[in-house]
C-alpha positions in Angstrom: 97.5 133.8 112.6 96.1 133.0 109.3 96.1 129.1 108.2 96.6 127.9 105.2 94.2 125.6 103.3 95.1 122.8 101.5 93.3 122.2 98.6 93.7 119.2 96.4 93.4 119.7 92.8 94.4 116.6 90.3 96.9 117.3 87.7 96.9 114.3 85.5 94.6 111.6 84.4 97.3 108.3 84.1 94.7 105.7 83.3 90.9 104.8 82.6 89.4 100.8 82.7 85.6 101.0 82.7 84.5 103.1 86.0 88.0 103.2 87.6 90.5 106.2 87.3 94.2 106.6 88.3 94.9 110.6 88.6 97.7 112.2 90.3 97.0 115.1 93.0 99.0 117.8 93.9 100.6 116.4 97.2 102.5 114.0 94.4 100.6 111.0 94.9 98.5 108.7 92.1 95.1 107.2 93.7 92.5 105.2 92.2 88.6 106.3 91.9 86.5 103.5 91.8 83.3 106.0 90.6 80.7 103.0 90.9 81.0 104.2 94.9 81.2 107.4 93.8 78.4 108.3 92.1 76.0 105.5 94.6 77.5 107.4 97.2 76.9 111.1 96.4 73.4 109.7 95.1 73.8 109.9 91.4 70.2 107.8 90.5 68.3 106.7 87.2 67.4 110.2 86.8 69.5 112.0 87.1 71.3 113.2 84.0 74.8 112.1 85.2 73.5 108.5 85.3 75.0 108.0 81.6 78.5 108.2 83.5 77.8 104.4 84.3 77.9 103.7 80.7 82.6 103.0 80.3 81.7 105.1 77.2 80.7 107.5 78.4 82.6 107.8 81.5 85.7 107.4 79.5 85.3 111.3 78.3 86.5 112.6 81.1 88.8 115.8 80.7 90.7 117.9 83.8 88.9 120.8 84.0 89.3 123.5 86.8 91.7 121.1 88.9 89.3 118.2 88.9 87.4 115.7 86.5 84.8 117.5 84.3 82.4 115.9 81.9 80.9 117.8 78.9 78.7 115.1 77.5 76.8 114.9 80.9 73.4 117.0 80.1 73.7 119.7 83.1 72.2 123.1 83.2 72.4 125.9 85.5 69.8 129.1 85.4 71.4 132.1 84.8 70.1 135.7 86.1 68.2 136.6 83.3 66.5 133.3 83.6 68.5 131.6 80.7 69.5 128.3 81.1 73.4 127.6 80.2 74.7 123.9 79.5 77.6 123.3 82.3 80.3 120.5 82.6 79.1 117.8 85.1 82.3 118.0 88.4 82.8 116.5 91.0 85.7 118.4 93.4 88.6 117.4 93.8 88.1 117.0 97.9 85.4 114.6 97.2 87.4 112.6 94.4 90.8 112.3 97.5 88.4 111.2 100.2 87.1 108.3 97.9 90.3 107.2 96.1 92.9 105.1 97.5 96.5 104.7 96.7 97.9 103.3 93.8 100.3 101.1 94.7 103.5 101.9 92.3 105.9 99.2 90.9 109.0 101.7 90.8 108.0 102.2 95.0 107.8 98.6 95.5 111.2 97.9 93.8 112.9 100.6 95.6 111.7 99.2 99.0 112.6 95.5 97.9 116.0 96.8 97.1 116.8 99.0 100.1 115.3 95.9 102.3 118.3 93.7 100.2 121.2 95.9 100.3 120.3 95.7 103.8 120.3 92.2 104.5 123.1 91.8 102.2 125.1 94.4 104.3 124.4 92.7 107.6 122.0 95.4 108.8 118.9 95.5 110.7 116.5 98.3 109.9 117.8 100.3 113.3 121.4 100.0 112.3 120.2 101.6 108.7 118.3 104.0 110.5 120.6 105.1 112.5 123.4 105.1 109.9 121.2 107.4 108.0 119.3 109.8 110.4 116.0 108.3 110.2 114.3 105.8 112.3 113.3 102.2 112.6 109.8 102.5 111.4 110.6 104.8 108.3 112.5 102.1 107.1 110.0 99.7 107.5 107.6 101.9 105.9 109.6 102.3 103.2 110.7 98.6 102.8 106.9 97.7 102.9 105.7 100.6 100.6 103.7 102.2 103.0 105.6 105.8 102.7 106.7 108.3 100.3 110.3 108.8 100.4 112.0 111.7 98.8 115.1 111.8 96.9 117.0 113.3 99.3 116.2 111.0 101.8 116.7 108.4 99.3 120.1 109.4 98.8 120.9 109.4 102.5 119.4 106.1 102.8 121.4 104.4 100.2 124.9 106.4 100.7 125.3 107.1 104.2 123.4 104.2 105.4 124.2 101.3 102.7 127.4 103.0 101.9 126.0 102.8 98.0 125.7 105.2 94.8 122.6 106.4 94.0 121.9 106.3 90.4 118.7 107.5 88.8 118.0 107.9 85.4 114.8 108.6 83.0 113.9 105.9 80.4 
């Protein structure tokens, strides 16, 4: 049987503040790069020409190129075939970038978790009476009430109207 690989690719840049970058993967989540560790840990010296990414400046001309963060001002050459040496955008893959972000904790997550954990108490519910109202468990609740999972709208929706016996309303401002 053939397995499929996952591989992460970053799809949007949502913010920049000196060496630190929010980006959204493909799996849906935003994580934070702090590049300081980054580029000490995959050993990015004084001389090397990718040193000038240290500089906020600098750093802060990062594009998405190729599913990950490329950076055209970095001086990087490769050697062609026929000898010729060809200026190339300074990346760093994507895999690398995932296994040194971390999660960015969202405020919309957070509120939704504060207001399931209210409706809750407000209804006279423990997190096992929710979750068993709604076809999940205990600790999914939890999770959810302390923003430590992703929840999906449909699960959402069967959270607050089958278990809290609400309306779900969403909207886009």
């Amino acid at each position: 049987m053939r397995q499929s690989i996952k591989i992460p690719r970053i799809l949007k840049i949502n913010w920049i503040n000196e060496l630190s970058i929010s980006v959204v993967f493909n799996n849906g989540e935003s994580r934070i790069i702090d590049f300081r560790k980054v580029l000490k840990k995959i050993g990015v010296d004084s001389d090397s020409p990718a040193h000038i990414l240290f500089d906020s400046k600098e750093f802060a001309k990062v594009k998405i190129e190729g599913s990950t963060l490329s950076w055209s001002n970095v001086d990087q050459y490769i050697t062609s075939r026929n000898g010729k040496k060809i200026k190339v955008p300074y990346e760093i893959g994507a895999d690398v970038l995932l296994k040194y972000s971390q999660p960015e904790k969202s405020e919309l997550s957070l509120k939704i978790g504060q207001m399931i954990r209210e409706a809750r108490l407000k209804n006279g519910l423990t997190q096992q009476d929710l979750a068993l109202k709604s076809g999940t468990s205990r600790t999914y609740i939890s999770r959810i009430e302390n923003d430590r999972s992703d929840l999906e709208i449909a699960t959402l929706r069967k959270i607050i109207e089958t278990g809290l016996g609400r309306k779900l309303d969403i909207s886009i401002k």
